[in-house]
Structure formats: C-alpha cells, structure tokens
GUTI-645369 format. One record per residue (C-alpha): residue number from 1; chain; x, y, z. Coordinates in nm, 4 decimals, padded with zeros to 6 digits. Example, Ala and Ser with C-alpha at 12.3 -4.5 7.8 and 13.67 -1.06 7.14 Angstrom:
2
+-----+-------+----------+----------+----------+
!   n ! chain !     east !    north !       up !
+-----+-------+----------+----------+----------+
!   1 !     A !  01.2300 ! -00.4500 !  00.7800 !
!   2 !     A !  01.3670 ! -00.1060 !  00.7140 !
+-----+-------+----------+----------+----------+
This chain:
357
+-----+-------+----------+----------+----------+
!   n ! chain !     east !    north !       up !
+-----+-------+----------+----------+----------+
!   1 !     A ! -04.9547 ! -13.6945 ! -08.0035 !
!   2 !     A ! -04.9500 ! -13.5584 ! -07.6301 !
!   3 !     A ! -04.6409 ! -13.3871 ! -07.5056 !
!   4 !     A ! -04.5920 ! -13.6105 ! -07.1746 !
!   5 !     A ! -04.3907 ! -13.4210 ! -06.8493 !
!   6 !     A ! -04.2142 ! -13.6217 ! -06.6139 !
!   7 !     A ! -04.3786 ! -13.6696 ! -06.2994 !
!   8 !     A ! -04.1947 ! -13.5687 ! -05.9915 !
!   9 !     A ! -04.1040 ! -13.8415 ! -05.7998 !
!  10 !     A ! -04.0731 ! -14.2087 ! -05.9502 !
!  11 !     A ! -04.3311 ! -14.4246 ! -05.8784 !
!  12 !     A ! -04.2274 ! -14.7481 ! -05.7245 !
!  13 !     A ! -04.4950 ! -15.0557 ! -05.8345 !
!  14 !     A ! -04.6405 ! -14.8833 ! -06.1127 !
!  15 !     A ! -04.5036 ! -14.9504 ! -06.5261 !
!  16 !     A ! -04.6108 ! -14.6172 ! -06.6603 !
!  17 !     A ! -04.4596 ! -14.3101 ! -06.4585 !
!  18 !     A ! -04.7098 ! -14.0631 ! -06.6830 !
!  19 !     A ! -05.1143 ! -14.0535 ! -06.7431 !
!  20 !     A ! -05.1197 ! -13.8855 ! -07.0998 !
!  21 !     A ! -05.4650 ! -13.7280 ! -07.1983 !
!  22 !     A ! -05.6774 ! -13.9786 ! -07.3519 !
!  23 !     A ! -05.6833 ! -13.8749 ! -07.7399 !
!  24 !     A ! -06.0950 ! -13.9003 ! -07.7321 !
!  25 !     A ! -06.1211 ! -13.5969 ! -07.4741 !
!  26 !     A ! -06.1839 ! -13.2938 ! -07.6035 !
!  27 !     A ! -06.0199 ! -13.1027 ! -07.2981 !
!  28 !     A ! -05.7421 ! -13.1902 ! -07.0295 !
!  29 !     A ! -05.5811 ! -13.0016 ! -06.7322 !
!  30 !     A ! -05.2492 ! -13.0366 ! -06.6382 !
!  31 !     A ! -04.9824 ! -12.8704 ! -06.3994 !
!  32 !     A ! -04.8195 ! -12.5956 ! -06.6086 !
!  33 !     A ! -04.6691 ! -12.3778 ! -06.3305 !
!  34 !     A ! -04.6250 ! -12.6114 ! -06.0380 !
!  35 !     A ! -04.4598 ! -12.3388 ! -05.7887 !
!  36 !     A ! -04.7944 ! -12.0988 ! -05.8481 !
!  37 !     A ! -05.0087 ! -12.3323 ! -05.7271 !
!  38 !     A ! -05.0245 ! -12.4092 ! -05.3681 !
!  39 !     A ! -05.3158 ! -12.6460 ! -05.3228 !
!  40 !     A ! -05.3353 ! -12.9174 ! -05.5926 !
!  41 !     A ! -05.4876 ! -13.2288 ! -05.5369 !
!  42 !     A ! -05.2925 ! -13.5137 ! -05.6225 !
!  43 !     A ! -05.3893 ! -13.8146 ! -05.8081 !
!  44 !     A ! -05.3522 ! -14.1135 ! -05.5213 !
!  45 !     A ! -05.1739 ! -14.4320 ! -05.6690 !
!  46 !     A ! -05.4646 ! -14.6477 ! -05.5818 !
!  47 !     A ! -05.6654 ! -14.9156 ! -05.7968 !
!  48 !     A ! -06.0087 ! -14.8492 ! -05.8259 !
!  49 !     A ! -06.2453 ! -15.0888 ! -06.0035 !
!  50 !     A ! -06.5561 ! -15.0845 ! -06.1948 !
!  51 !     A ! -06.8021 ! -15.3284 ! -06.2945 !
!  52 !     A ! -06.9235 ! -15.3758 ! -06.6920 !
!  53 !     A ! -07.2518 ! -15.5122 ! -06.8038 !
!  54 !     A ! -07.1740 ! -15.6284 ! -07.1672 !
!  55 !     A ! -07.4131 ! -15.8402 ! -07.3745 !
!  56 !     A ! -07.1158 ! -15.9975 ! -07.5853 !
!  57 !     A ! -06.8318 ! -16.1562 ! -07.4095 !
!  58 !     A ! -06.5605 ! -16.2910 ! -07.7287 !
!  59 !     A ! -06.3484 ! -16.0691 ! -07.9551 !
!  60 !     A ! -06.3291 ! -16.2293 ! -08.2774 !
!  61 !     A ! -05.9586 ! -16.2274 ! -08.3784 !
!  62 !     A ! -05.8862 ! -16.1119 ! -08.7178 !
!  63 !     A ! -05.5158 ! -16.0880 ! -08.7447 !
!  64 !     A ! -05.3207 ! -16.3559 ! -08.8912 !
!  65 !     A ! -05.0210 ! -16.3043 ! -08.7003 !
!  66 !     A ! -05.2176 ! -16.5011 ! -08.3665 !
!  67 !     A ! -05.3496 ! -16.8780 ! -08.4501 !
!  68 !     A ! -05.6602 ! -16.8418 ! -08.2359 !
!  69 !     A ! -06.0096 ! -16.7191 ! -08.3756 !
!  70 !     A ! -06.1689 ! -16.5500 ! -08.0338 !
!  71 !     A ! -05.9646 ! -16.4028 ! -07.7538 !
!  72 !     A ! -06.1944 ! -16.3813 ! -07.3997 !
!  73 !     A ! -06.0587 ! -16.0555 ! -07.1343 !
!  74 !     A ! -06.2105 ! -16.0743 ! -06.8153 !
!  75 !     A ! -06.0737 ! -15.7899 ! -06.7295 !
!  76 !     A ! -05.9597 ! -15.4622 ! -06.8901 !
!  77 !     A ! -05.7332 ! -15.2882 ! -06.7961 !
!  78 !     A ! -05.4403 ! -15.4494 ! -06.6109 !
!  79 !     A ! -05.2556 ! -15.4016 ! -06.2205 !
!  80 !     A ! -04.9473 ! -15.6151 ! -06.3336 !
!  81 !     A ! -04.8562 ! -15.2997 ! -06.5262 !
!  82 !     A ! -04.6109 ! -15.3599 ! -06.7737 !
!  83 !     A ! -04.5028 ! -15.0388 ! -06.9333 !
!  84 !     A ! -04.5067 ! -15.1749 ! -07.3161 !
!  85 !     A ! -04.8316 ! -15.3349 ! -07.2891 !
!  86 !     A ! -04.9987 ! -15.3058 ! -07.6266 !
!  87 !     A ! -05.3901 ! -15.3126 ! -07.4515 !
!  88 !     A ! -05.3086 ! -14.9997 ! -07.3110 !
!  89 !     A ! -05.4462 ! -14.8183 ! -07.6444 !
!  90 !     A ! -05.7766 ! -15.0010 ! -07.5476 !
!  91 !     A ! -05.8266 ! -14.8462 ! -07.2266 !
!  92 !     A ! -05.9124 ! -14.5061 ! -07.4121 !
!  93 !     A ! -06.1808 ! -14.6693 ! -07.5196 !
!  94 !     A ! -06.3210 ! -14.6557 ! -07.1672 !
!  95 !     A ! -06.2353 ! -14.2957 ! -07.1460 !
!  96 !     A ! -05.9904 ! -14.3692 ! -06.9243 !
!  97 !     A ! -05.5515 ! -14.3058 ! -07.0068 !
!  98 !     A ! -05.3515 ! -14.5482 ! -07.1442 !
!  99 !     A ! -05.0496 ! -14.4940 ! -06.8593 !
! 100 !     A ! -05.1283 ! -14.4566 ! -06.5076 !
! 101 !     A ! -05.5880 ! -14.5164 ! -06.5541 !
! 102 !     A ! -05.4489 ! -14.8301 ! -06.7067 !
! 103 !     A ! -05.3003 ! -14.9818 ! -06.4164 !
! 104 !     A ! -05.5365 ! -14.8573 ! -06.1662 !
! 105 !     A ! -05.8862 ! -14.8652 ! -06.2988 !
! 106 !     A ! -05.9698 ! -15.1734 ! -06.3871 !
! 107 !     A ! -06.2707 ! -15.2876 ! -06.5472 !
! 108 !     A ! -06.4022 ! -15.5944 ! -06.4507 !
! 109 !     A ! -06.6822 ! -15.7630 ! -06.6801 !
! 110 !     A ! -06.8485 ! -15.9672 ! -06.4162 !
! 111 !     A ! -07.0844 ! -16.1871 ! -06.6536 !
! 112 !     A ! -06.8403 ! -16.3075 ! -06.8527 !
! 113 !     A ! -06.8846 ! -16.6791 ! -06.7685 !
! 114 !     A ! -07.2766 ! -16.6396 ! -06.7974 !
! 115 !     A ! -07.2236 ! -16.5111 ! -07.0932 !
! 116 !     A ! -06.9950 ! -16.7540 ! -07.2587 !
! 117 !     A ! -07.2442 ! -17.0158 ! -07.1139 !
! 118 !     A ! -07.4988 ! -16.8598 ! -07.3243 !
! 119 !     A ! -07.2676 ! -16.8701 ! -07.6323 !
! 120 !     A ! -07.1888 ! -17.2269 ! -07.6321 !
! 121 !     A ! -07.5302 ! -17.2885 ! -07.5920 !
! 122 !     A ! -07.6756 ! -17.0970 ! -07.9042 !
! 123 !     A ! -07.6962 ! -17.2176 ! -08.2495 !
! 124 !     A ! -07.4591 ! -17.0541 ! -08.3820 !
! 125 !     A ! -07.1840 ! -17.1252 ! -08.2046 !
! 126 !     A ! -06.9195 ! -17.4096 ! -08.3352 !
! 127 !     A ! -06.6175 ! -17.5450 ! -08.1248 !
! 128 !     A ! -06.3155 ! -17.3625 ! -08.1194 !
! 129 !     A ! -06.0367 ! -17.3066 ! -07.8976 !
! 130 !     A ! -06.0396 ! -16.9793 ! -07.7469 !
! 131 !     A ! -05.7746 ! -16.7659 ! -07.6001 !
! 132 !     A ! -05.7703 ! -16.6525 ! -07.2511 !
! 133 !     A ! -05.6626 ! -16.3423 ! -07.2374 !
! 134 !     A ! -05.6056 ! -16.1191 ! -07.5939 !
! 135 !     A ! -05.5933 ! -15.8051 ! -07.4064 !
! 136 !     A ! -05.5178 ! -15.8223 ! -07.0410 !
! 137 !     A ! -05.3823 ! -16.1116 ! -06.7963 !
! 138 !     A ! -05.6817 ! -16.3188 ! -06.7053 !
! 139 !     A ! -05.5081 ! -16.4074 ! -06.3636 !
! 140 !     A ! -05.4024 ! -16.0406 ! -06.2400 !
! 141 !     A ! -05.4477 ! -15.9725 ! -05.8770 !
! 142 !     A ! -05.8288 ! -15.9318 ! -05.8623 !
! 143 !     A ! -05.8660 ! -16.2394 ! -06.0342 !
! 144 !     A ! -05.8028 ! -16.3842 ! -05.6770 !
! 145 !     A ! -06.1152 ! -16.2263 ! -05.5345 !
! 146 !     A ! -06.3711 ! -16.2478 ! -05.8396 !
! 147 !     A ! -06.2888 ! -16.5701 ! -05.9432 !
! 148 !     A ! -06.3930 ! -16.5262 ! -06.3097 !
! 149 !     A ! -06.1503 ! -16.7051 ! -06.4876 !
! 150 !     A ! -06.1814 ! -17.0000 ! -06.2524 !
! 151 !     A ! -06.5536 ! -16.9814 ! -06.3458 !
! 152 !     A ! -06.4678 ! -16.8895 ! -06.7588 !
! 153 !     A ! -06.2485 ! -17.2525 ! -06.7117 !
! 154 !     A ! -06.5385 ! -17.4115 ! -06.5918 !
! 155 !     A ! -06.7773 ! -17.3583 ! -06.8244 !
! 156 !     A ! -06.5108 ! -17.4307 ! -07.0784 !
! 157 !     A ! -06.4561 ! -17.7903 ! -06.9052 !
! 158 !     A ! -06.8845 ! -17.8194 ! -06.8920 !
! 159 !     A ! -06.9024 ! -17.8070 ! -07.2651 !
! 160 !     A ! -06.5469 ! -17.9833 ! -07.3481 !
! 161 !     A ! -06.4670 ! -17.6285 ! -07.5172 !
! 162 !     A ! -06.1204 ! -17.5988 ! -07.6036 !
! 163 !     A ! -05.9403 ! -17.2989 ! -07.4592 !
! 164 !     A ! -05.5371 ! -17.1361 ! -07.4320 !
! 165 !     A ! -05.4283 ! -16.9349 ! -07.1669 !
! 166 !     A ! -05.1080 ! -16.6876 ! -07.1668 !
! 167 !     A ! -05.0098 ! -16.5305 ! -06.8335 !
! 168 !     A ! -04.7590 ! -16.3776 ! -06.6055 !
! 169 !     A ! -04.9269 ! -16.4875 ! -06.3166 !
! 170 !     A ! -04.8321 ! -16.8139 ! -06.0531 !
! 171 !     A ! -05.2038 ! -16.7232 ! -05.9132 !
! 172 !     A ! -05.3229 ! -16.9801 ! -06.2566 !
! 173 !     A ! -05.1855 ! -17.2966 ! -06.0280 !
! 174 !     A ! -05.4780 ! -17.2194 ! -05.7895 !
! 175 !     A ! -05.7123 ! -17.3406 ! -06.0962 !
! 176 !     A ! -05.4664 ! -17.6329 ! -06.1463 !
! 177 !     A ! -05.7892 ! -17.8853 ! -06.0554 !
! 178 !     A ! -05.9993 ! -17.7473 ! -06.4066 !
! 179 !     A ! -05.6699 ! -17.7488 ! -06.6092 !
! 180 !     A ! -05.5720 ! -18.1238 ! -06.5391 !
! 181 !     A ! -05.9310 ! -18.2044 ! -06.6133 !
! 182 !     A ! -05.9387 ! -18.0190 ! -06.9357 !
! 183 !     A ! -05.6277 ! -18.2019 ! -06.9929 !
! 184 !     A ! -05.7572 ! -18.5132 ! -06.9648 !
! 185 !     A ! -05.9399 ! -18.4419 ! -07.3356 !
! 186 !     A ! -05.6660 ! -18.2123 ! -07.4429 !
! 187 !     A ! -05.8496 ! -17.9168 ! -07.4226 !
! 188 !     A ! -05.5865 ! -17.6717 ! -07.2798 !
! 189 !     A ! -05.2648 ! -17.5586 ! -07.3239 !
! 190 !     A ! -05.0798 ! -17.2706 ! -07.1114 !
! 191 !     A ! -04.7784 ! -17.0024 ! -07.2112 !
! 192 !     A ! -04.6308 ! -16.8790 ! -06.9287 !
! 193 !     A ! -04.4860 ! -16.4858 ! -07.0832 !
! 194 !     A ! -04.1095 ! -16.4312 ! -06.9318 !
! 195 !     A ! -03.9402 ! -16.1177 ! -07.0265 !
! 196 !     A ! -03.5733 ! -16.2160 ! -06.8626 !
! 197 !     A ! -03.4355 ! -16.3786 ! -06.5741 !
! 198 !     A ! -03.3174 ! -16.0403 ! -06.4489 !
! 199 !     A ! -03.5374 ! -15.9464 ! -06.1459 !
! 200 !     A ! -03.4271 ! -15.6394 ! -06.0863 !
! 201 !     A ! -03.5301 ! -15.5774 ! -06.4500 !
! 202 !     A ! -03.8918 ! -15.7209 ! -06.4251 !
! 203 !     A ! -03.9358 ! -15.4854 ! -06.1105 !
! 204 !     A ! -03.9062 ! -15.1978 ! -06.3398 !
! 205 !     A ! -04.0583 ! -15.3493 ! -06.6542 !
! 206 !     A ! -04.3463 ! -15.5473 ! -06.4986 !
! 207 !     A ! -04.3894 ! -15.4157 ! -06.1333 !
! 208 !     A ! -04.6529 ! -15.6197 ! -06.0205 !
! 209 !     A ! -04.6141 ! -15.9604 ! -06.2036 !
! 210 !     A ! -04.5012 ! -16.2238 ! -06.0471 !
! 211 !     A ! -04.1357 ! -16.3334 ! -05.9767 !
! 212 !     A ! -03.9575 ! -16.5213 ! -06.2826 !
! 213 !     A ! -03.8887 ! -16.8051 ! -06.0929 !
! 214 !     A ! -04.2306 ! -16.8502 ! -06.0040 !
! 215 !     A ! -04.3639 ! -16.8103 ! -06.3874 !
! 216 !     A ! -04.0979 ! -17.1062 ! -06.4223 !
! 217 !     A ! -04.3037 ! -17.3161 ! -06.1401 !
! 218 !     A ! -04.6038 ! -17.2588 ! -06.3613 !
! 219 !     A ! -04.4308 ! -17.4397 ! -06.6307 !
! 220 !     A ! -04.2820 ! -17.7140 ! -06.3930 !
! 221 !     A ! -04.5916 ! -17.7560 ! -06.2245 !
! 222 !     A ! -04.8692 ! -17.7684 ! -06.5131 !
! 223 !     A ! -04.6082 ! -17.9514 ! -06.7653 !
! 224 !     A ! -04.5768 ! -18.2726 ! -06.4080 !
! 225 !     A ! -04.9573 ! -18.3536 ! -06.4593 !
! 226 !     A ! -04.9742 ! -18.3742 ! -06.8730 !
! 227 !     A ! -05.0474 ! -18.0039 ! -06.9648 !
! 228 !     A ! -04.9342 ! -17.8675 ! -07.2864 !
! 229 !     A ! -04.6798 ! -17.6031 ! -07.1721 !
! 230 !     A ! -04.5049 ! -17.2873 ! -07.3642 !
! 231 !     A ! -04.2927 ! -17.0221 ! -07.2895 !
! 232 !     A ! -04.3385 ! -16.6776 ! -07.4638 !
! 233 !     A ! -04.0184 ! -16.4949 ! -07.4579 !
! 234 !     A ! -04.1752 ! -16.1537 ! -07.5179 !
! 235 !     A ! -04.1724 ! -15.8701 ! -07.5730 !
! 236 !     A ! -03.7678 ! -15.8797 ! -07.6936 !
! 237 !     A ! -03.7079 ! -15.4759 ! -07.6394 !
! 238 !     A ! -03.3039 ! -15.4393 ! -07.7986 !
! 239 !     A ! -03.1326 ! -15.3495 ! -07.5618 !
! 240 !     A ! -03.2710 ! -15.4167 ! -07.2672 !
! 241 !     A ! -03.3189 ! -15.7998 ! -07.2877 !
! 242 !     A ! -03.2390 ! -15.8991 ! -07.6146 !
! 243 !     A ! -02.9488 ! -16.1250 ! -07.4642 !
! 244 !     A ! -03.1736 ! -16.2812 ! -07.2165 !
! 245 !     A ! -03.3042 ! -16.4915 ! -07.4641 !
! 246 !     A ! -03.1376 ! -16.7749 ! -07.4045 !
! 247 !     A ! -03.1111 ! -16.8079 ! -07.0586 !
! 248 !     A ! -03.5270 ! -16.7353 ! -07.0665 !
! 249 !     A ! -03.5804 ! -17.0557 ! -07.3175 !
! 250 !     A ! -03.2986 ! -17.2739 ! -07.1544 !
! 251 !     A ! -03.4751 ! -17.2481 ! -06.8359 !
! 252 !     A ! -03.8246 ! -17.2982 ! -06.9395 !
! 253 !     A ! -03.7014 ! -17.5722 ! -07.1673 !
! 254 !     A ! -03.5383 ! -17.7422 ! -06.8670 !
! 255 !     A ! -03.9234 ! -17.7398 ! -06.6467 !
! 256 !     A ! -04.0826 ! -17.8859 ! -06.9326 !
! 257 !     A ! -04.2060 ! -17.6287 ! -07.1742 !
! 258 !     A ! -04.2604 ! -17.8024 ! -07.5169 !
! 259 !     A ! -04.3240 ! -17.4779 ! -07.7154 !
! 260 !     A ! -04.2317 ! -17.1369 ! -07.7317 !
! 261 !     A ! -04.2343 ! -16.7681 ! -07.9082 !
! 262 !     A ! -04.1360 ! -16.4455 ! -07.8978 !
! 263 !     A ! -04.2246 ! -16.0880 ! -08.0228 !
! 264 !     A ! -04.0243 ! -15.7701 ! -08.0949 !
! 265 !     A ! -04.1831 ! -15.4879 ! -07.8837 !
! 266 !     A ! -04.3984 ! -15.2137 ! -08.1177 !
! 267 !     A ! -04.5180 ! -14.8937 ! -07.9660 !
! 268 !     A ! -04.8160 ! -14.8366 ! -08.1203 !
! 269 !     A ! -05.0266 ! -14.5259 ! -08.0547 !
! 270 !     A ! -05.0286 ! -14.3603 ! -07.7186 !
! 271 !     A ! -04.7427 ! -14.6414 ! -07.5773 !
! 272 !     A ! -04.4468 ! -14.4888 ! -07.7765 !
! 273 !     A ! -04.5058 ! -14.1516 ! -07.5462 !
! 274 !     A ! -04.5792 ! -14.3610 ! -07.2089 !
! 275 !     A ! -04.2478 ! -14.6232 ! -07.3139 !
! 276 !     A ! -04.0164 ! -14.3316 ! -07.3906 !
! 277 !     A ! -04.1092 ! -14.1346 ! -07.1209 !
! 278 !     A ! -04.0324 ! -14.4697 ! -06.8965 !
! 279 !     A ! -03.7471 ! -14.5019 ! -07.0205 !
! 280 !     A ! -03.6134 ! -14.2153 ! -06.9845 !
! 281 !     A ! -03.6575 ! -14.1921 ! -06.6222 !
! 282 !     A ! -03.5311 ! -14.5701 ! -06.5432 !
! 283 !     A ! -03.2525 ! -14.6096 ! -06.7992 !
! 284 !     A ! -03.1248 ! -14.2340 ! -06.9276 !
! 285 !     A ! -02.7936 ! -14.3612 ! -06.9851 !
! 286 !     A ! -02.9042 ! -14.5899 ! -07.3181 !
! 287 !     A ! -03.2636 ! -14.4499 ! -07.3726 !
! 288 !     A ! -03.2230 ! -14.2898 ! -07.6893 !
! 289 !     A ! -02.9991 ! -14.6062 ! -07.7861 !
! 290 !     A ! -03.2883 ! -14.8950 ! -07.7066 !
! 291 !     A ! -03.5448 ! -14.6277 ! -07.8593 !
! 292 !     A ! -03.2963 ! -14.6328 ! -08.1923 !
! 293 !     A ! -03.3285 ! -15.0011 ! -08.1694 !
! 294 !     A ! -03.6785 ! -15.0610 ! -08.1427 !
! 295 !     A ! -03.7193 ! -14.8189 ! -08.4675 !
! 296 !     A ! -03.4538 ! -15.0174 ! -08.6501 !
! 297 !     A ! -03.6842 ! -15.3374 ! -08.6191 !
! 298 !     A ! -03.9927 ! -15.1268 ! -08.7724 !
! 299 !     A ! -03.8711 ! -14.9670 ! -09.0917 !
! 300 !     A ! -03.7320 ! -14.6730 ! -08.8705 !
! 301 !     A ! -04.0671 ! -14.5896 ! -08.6471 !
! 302 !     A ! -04.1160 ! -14.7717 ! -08.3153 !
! 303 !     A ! -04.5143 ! -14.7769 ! -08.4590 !
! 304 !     A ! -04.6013 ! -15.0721 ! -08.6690 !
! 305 !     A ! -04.9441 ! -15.2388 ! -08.7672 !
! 306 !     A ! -04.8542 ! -15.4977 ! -09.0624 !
! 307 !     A ! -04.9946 ! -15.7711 ! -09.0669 !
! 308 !     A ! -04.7147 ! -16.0391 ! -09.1135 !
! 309 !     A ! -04.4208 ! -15.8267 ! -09.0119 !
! 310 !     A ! -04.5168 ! -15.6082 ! -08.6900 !
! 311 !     A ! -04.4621 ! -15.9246 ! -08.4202 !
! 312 !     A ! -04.1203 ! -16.0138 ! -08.5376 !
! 313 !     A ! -03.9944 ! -15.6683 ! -08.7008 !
! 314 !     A ! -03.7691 ! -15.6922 ! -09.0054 !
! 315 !     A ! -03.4100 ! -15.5894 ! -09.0074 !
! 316 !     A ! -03.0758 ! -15.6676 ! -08.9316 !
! 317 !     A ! -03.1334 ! -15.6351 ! -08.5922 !
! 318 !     A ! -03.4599 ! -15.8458 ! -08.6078 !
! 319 !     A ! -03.3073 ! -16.1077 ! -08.8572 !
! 320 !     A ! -03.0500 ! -16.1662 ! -08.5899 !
! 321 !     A ! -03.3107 ! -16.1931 ! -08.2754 !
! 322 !     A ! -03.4970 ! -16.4039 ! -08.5040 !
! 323 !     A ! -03.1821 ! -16.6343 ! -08.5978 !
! 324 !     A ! -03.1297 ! -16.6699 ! -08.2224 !
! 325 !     A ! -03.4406 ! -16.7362 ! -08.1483 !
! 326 !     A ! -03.4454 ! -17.0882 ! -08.3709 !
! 327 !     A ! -03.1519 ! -17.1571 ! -08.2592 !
! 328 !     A ! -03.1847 ! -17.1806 ! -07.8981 !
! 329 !     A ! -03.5355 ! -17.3947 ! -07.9972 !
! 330 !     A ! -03.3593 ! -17.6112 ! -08.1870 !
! 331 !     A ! -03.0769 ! -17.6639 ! -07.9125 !
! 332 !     A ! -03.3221 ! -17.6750 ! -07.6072 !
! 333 !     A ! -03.5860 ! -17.8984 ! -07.8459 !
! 334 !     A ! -03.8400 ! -17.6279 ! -07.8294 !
! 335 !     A ! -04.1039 ! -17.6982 ! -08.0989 !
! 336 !     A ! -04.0606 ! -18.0098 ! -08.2309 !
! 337 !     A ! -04.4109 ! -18.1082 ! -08.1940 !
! 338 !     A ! -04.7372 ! -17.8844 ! -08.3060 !
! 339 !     A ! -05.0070 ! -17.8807 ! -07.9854 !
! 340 !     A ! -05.3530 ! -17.9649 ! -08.1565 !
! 341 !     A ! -05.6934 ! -17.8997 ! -07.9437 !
! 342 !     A ! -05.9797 ! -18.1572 ! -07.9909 !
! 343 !     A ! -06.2571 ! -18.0152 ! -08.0778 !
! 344 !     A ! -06.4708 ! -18.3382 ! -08.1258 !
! 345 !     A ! -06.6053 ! -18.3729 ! -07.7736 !
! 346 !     A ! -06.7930 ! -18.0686 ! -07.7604 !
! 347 !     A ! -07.1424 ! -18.1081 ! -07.6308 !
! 348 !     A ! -07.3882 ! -17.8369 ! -07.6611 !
! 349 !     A ! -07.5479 ! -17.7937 ! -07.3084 !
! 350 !     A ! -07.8717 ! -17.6042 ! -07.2402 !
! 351 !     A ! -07.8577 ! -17.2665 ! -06.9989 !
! 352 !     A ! -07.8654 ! -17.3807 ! -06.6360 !
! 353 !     A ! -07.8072 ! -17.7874 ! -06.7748 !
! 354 !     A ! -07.4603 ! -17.9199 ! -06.6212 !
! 355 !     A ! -07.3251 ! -18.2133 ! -06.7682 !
! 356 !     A ! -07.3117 ! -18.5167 ! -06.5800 !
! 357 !     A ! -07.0298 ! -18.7223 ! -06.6678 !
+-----+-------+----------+----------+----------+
C-alpha cells in the first residue's frame, strides 16, 4: 500500500487531504525534495468532469448484506466528498485516485436514462426495485445542471418501476413532483444518510453535503405527502460519532422517518491510507485512538469484506453500537413496519412509447 505525505496546507471543502497513486499505474511522481525544486506546478482544487458512453447502465448487486438486486450511479465519482466513502476504491478503475481525483473528476454517464429505458423495455427484464445510488450520491451538485436523476425517476414513473433512493442531498426535494407520483403506487421510498448533528463535524467529514438540518427537511418534507421515509445513521466511526446516535434517530424519528440503519465504517483498500491520513491532520489528539477503534470492530484490521459481518463489525465495541442502535428504534418506534414495493403495475413500454395514463 502507498506511503501517503501530508500535503502542506489543509484543504478547506475537500474530504481527502491526499491523492495516493492509483494501485493500477505502473509509475507515479511525487514531491520528494520540496525546497530543490523551485517551479512545480500545483494540482488546482477544481472539479473537472467527463462524459461516459456505456452500453449497460445497472450493477447487479450480489452481496447479501443490501436488500436490493441492481444499484443505478449516475455519476462516479462524488463532489460531496466524504473522506470514508467506500466508492472511492472504484474510481481507480477510471485510472483516476481514490482521494483528491475522487472528489474532483467526476464522471458523468450521460445516457443513463436512455439506457434504463431500453432495459425495461427488453425481454429480459422483470420488475424490481432498484437502488439509486450504490456507489455515489445520485443528487450531488452536478446533478442540478444534468438533470439525470430527475430523468432516471421518470422513466422509472413511465414504466411503474419500483426504485429506492439514499442521499445526503436537500437538492432530491426539487424532484419532489416524480416522487409523490411514484408514491401514489408505492413505488419509492427515500433514506436520507446523517452522520451526526454536529456541524462543525460534517464540515470536516462531509465538506460539501448538505447541512443536517436540511437532510432532516428531506425527511419532513417527503414523509408530509405519503413517502416512505428512512434515516441511515452511517457510517458510525468510534469515536468520532458513535454517541450521536441517538440524537441522529430521535430527530429523524420526530420528522417522520419510519425506518432506519446504520453501518460501522470499514476502510477497505486504498481508504484506510486516505482516512488515516485525514485523520491525522483534523483530529491528532485521538487519531490513533478512533483508528484502534475502528480495528476493534473488524477482528483487529480496519479492512473487512465478509459478507454478513463487515456492515455492522463484531465486537464488544460493535455489540454495544449495535445494542444502542435497537434501542433507540425501539424507543423512537423506528421499524415497526417492513416498506414493501409493488411490483405488479409494471407495464412494459416500447422505446420512444410514453404511457398515457
């Protein structure tokens, strides 16, 4: 794994304060000698995007740690830059780095709603709720110009194809027109993801997400008008905002979430380097203590990939988050009922046909 240095001056708005070497690249330059070198260019902190011509649009989800069969990213790559996203692996898959390239080149996959049009349509296809996003947030900040999702939820609501949405972003009551409609045949339901209630936390966790109390309007707003509504309460990083937990599911409780979850933070390949290095640059007083913590919930390595234990960790310390977290659900009357899409009034719709009632 790639030795990461500390950049030299913190970098206000952006999760990841390092851009490790992708692990595919067979070479890499870096700054060894700083005060030899009198003209370097430096990298400017500014999001570039690119577009994607793929022929295949859904990722069929194998893991049976998430109920949903196909997961839909718009997007990849993600601005809101939270430093212990787990898609930030993926984004060496585009030859770009999982820290800094994450956050500021952004791949947008601009057919995606064609695409899924085409799906529905074929043969093969069979209704079945889909989850919007797997990877990335579906409503980060370009999402305002492109419009995909808005046009992904549409083509959902043409063909009465059941679909769930996760997000950190208030921009999702803009689209609040296709949700109630998709409502209407209980094809939807949304999880708002809230961290804390501690904004001066989020600023350094999540820079560019939106405020707490306006991921609590999403709730409010969505849950007035007959939408299914969730909170996820994650990731849950010891530590750090492992006793936020119950202000985060009183709160959402209180707007009208019906449902909620959690996770226990994993730093799977090149995000253990990119967290650690994070952390210790924003918290050096208790790094090596919430790094200790995290690996106590894994078996002793912050890494984990099993199936059945790497969401929720195992543990003393993850018995006790977990123990909490029912709880506080039970208390707040968080998932007493199980959300069920319909998946009867699908109607398969030729390419170009729009349906007219």
């Amino acid at each position: 794994m790639n030795e990461i240095s500390q950049p030299t001056n913190y970098q206000k708005g952006r999760g990841a304060q390092s851009n490790p070497t992708n692990r595919f690249d067979v070479q890499a330059y870096d700054i060894e000698h700083p005060e030899a070198i009198d003209d370097w260019e430096k990298e400017i902190l500014q999001t570039q995007f690119f577009q994607e011509n793929g022929k295949t649009i859904l990722n069929k989800v194998d893991s049976p740690d998430i109920p949903l069969a196909y997961s839909l990213n718009p997007y990849q790559g993600c601005e809101h830059g939270c430093v212990y996203c787990y898609a930030r692996n993926s984004h060496e898959y585009w030859g770009f780095s999982a820290g800094m390239d994450f956050e500021q080149k952004i791949v947008i996959k601009k057919r995606a709603p064609e695409l899924l049009r085409e799906l529905f349509s074929s043969k093969k296809w069979r209704p079945t709720a889909i989850s919007l996003s797997g990877n990335t947030d579906c409503y980060q900040p370009i999402e305002r110009k492109t419009q995909l999702t808005r046009q992904i939820l549409q083509v959902c609501l043409d063909y009465k194809n059941p679909v769930g949405i996760i997000t950190k972003n208030a921009l999702i009551l803009r689209d609040t027109d296709l949700l109630q409609e998709l409502a209407k045949y209980n094809l939807v339901s949304v999880y708002t993801s809230i961290t804390s209630m501690d904004e001066s936390l989020r600023r350094k966790l999540e820079p560019r997400t939106s405020k707490y109390d306006d991921r609590l309007k999403i709730i409010e707003s969505l849950s007035k008008i007959g939408i299914h509504c969730g909170v996820m309460n994650a990731p849950i990083i010891p530590g750090l905002n492992d006793t936020h937990m119950y202000e985060v599911l009183r709160r959402a409780s209180h707007v009208g979430a019906k449902s909620a979850g959690y996770t226990i933070v994993r730093l799977n390949g090149a995000i253990g380097p990119i967290f650690k290095n994070w952390l210790s640059l924003t918290f050096p007083d208790r790094a090596q203590k919430v790094w200790n913590l995290i690996a106590d919930c894994h078996g002793g390595k912050v890494e984990d990939s099993r199936f059945g234990t790497r969401m929720k960790g195992e543990g003393n310390i993850a018995d006790m988050i977990n123990q909490q977290f029912n709880l506080y659900c039970k208390q707040f009357h968080l998932n007493e009922t199980k959300f069920e899409f319909n998946l009867s009034d699908f109607v398969k719709l030729q390419p170009g046909q729009m349906r007219l009632f």
